[in-house]
C-alpha positions as CSV (number, residue, x, y, z in Angstrom):
1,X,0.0,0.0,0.0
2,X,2.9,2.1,0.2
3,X,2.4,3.7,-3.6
4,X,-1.1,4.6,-2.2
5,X,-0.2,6.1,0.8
6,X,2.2,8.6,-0.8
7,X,-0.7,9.6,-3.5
8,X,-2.8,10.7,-0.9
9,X,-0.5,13.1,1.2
10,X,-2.9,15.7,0.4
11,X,-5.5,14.2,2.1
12,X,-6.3,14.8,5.7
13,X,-8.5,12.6,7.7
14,X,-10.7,13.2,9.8
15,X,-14.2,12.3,12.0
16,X,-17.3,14.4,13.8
17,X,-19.9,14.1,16.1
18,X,-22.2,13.0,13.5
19,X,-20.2,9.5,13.4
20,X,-21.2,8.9,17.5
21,X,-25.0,9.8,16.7
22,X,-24.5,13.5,18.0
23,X,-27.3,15.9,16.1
24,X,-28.5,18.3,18.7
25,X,-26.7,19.9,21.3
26,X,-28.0,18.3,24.2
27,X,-29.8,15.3,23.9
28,X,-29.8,12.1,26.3
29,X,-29.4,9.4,23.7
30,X,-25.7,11.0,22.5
31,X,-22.6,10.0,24.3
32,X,-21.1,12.5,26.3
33,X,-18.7,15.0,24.3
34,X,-16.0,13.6,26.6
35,X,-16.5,10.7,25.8
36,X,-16.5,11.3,22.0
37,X,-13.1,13.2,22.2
38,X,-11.8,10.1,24.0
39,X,-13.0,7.8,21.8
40,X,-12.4,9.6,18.5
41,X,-8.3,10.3,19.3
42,X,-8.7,6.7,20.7
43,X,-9.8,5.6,17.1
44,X,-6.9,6.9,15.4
45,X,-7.9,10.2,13.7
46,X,-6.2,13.6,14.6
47,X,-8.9,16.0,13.3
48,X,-12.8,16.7,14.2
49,X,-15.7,18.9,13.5
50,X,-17.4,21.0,16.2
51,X,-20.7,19.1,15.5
52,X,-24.2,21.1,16.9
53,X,-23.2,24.2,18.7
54,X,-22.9,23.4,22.1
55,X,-22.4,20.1,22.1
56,X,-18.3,20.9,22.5
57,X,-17.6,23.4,25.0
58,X,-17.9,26.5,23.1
59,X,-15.4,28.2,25.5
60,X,-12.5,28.5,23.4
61,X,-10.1,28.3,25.9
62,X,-11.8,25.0,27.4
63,X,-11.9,23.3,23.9
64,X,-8.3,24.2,23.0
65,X,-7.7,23.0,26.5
66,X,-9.5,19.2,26.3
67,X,-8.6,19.0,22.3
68,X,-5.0,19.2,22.5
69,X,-4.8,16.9,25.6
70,X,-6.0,14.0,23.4
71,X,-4.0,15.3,20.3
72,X,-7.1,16.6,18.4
73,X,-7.9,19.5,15.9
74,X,-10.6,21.3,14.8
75,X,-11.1,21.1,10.7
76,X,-14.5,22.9,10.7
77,X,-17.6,24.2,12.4
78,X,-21.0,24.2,10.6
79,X,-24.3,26.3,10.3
80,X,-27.6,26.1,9.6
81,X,-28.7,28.3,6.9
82,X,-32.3,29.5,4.8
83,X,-30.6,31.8,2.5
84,X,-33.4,30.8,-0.4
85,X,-35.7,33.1,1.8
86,X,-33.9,36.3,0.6
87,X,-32.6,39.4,2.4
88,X,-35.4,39.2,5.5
89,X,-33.8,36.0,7.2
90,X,-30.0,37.7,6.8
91,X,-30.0,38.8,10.4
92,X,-31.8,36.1,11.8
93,X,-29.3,34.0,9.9
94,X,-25.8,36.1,11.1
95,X,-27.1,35.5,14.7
96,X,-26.4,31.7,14.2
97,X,-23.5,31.9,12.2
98,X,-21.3,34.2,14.3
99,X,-20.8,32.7,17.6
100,X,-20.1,29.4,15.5
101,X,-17.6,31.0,13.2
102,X,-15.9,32.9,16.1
103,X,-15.5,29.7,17.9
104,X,-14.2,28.4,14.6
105,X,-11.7,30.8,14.0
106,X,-10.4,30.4,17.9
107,X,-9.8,27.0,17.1
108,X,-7.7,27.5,14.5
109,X,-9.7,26.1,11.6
110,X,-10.5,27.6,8.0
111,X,-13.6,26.2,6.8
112,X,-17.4,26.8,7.8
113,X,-19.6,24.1,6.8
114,X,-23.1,25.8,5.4
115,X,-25.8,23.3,5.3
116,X,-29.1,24.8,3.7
117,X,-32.5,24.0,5.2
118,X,-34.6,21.2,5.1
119,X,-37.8,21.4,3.1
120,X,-39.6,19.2,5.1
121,X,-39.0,18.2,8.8
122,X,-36.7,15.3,9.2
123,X,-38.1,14.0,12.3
124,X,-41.7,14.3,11.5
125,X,-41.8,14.2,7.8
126,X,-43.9,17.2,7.5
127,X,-43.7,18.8,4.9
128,X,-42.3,22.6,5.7
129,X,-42.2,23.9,1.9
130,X,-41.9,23.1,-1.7
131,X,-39.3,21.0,-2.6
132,X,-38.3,23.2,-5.8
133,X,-36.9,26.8,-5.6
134,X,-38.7,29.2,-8.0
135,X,-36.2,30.9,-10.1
136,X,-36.4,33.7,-7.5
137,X,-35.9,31.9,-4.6
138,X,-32.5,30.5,-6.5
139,X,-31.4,33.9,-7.3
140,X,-32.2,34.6,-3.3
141,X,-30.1,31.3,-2.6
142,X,-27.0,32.4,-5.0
143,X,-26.8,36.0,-3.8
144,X,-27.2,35.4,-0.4
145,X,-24.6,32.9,-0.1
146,X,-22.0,34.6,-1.5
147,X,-22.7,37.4,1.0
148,X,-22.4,35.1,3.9
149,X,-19.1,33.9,2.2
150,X,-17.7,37.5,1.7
151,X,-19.0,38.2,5.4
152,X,-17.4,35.3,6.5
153,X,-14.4,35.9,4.8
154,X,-14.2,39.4,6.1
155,X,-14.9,39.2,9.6
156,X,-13.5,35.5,10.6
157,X,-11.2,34.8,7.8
158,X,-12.9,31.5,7.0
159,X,-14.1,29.8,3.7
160,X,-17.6,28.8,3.8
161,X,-18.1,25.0,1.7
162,X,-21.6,24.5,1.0
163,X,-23.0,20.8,1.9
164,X,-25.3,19.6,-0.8
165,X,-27.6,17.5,1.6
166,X,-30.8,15.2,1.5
167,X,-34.1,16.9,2.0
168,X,-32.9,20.6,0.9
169,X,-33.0,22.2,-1.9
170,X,-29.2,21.8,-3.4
171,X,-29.4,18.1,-3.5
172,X,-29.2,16.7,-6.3
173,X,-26.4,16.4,-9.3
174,X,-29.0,19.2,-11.1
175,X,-29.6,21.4,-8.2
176,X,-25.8,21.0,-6.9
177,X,-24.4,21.9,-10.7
178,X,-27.2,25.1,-10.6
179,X,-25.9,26.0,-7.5
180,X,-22.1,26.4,-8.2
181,X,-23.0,27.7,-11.9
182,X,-24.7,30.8,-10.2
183,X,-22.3,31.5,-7.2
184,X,-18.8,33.3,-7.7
185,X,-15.8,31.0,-7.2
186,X,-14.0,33.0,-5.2
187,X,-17.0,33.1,-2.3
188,X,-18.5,29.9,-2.9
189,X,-16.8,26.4,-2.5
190,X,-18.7,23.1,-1.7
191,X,-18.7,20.1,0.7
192,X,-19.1,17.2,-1.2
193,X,-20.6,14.7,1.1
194,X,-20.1,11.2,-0.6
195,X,-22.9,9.6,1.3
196,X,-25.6,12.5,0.8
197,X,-24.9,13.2,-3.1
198,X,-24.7,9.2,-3.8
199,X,-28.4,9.1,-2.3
200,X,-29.9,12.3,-4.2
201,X,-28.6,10.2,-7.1
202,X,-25.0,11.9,-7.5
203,X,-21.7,11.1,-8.7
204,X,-18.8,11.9,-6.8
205,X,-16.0,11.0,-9.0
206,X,-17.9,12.7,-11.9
207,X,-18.9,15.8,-9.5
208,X,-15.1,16.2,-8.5
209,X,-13.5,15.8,-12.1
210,X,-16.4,18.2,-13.5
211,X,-16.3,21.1,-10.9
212,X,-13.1,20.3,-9.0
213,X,-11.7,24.1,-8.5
214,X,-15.0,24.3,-6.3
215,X,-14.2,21.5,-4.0
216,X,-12.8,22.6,-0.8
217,X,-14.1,19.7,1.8
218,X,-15.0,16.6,1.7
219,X,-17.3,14.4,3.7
220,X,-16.7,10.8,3.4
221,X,-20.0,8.2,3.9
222,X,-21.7,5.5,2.2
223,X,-25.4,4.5,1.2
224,X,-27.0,1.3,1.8
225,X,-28.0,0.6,-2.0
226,X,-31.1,-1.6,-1.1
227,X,-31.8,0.5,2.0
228,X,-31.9,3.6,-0.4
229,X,-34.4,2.1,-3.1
230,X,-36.7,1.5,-0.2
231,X,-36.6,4.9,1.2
232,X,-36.5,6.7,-1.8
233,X,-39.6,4.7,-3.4
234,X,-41.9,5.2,-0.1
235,X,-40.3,8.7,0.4
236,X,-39.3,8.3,3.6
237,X,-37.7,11.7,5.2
238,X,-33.9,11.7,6.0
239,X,-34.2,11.3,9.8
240,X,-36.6,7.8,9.6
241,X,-34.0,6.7,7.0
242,X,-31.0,7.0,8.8
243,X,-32.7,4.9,11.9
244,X,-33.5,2.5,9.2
245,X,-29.6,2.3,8.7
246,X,-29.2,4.4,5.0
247,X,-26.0,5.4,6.2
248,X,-23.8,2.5,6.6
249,X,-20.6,1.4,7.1
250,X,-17.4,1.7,4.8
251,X,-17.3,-0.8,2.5
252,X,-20.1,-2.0,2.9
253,X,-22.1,0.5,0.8
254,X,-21.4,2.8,-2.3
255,X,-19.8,5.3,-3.9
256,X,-16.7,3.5,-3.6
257,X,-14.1,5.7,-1.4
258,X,-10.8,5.0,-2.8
259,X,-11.7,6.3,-6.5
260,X,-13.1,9.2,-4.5
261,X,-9.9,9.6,-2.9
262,X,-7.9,9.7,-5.8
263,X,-10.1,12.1,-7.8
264,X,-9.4,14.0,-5.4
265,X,-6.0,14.3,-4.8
266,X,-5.7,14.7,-8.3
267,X,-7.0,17.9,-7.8
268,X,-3.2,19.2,-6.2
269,X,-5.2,21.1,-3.1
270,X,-5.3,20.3,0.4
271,X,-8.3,18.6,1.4
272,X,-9.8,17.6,4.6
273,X,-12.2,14.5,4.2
274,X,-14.0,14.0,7.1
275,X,-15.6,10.9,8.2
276,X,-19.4,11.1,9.0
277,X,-21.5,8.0,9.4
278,X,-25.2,9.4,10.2
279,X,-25.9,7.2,13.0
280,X,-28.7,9.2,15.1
281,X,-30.0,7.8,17.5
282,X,-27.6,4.7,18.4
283,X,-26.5,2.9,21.1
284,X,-23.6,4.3,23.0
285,X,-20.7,1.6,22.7
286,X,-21.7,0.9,18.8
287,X,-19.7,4.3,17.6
288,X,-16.0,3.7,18.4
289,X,-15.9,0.0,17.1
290,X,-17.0,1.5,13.9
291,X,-14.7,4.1,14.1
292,X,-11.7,2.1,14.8
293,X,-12.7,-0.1,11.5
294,X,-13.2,2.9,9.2
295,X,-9.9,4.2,10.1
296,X,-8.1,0.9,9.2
297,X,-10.4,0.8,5.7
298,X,-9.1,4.5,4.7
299,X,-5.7,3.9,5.8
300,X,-5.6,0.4,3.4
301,X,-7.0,2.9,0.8
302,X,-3.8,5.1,1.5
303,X,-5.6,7.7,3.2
C-alpha cells in the first residue's frame, strides 16, 4: 500500500460528532462529548468537526484545552442556513452563524460548513415547503450565499463549503451543478458529502473531475443501496432513513471511497475529508468500534 499512501499526502483525515450519533446539542441518547473526544483520538484520527453548537464546550479556551490533551484538531464548524428566503432572514441567519464561526476561528480552523434547510422536517416528515426553488428563490439562494461567504471571509477569515444535503434544496447532481453555476468562485466552495450526493442520485467521481476548483471539503460516507431504493420509493424523510440504517458502514455501501480519494488528490489542493456515518440515534458503545474499523479501511486505501 505504500504507492497509495504517498498519492494521498494531500489528504487529511478526519471524524465528527455525527459519526457517534450526536445531532442536537444536548440530547440524552448521545454520548457524552468527553466521551467522544476520548474515543475519536482513541480511534486513530487527529482532526474533528465542532458538531451542533454546544455540544463541544464552546469556551475557546476550554476546547483548546481538552482538544490538545488527546491530540485533536478542529477542521470545521458548521451552520444552519435558509438563505433561499432572501434578504429578510440575513439577520436572523448572522445570529447563528457568528458565535459558530468565532468559535471556529479560535480553534484554529478555515472552513465553515453551510448546510441549507430542510424542506420538510426530518423528524416528522412534514412537509415545511416546496421542494423546488422558484427561479427567485434561486437567485435569493445564490446571492445570499456569496454574502455570507464575503461576510465570513471578512470578519473571521474562513471559507464557507456549501453541503449539498438530502431533503434541501441543493441536492441533487441538477440542483448542486445550478448551485455552483450561479455562485462566484471566489465566495463559494462546496462540501461534497459522498454519502448525501450518492443518495440524491449523484456522482462523486464525476462531480469532483467536473467542478473540481470548487471543491474545498469533503465528507466521506456510504449508502445502503437496497436501503436507499426503499426509502427513496416510499419517500421516507432523511431522519426515519438513517434509523432504518441508509447510512452505513465503509465498505459495505457505495460510492466506492478510494476512487473518490484519488479524484481527489488529483485535484493538487489540500483537502480535509472527514468521516461522517449518520448514526442518530444509536447505542452508545456501537460508535467507536465502527470508528476504529473505518480508520483501518481508509488507511488500506492510503488515506
Amino acid at each position: 500500500m505504500t504507492s497509495s499512501a504517498a498519492s494521498y499526502n494531500r489528504i487529511r483525515i478526519g471524524s465528527a460528532p455525527d459519526s457517534w450519533g450526536v445531532w442536537f446539542p444536548d440530547d440524552p441518547r448521545q454520548v457524552p462529548w468527553q466521551r467522544f473526544l476520548d474515543e475519536v483520538a482513541r480511534a486513530g484520527y487527529e482532526w474533528i468537526e465542532l458538531g451542533p453548537y454546544g455540544y463541544l464546550p464552546t469556551d475557546p479556551a476550554r476546547l483548546a484545552e481538552e482538544t490538545s490533551a488527546r491530540g485533536l484538531k478542529v477542521s470545521a464548524g458548521t451552520v444552519f442556513t435558509g438563505l433561499h428566503h432572501g434578504p429578510a432572514v440575513w439577520e436572523k441567519t448572522w445570529a447563528h452563524v457568528a458565535d459558530i464561526a468565532a468559535l471556529t476561528r479560535a480553534m484554529g480552523a478555515d472552513h465553515l460548513v453551510v448546510i441549507p434547510s430542510f424542506w420538510r422536517d426530518d423528524k416528522t416528515g412534514e412537509v415545511l415547503e416546496d421542494r423546488t426553488l422558484t427561479p427567485e428563490q434561486w437567485r435569493h439562494l445564490t446571492a445570499q450565499t456569496e454574502r455570507l461567504g464575503q461576510e465570513v471571509g471578512d470578519r473571521f477569515g474562513l471559507r464557507i463549503v456549501v453541503h449539498p444535503h438530502a431533503d434541501t434544496h441543493i441536492d441533487s447532481e441538477e440542483n448542486v451543478g445550478r448551485f455552483l453555476d450561479g455562485t462566484d468562485p471566489d465566495l463559494v466552495s462546496l462540501c461534497l458529502d459522498t454519502g448525501h450526493y450518492a443518495y440524491c442520485g449523484g456522482d462523486s467521481v464525476k462531480l469532483i473531475e467536473t467542478y473540481g476548483e470548487r471543491i474545498g471539503y469533503l465528507h466521506l460516507k456510504q449508502v445502503d443501496p437496497e436501503i436507499l431504493a426503499e426509502v427513496v420509493a416510499n419517500e421516507v424523510p432523511f431522519g426515519p432513513a438513517v434509523a432504518r440504517g441508509v447510512m452505513c458502514e465503509p465498505p459495505a455501501g457505495v460510492p466506492a471511497l478510494e476512487p473518490v480519494l484519488a479524484a481527489a488528490q488529483r485535484l493538487d489542493a489540500e483537502l480535509f475529508a472527514i468521516v461522517e456515518q449518520d448514526m442518530y440515534p444509536c447505542p452508545p458503545d456501537r460508535p467507536f468500534p465502527i470508528a476504529e474499523r473505518t480508520r483501518r479501511f481508509l488507511r488500506s486505501c492510503g488515506a
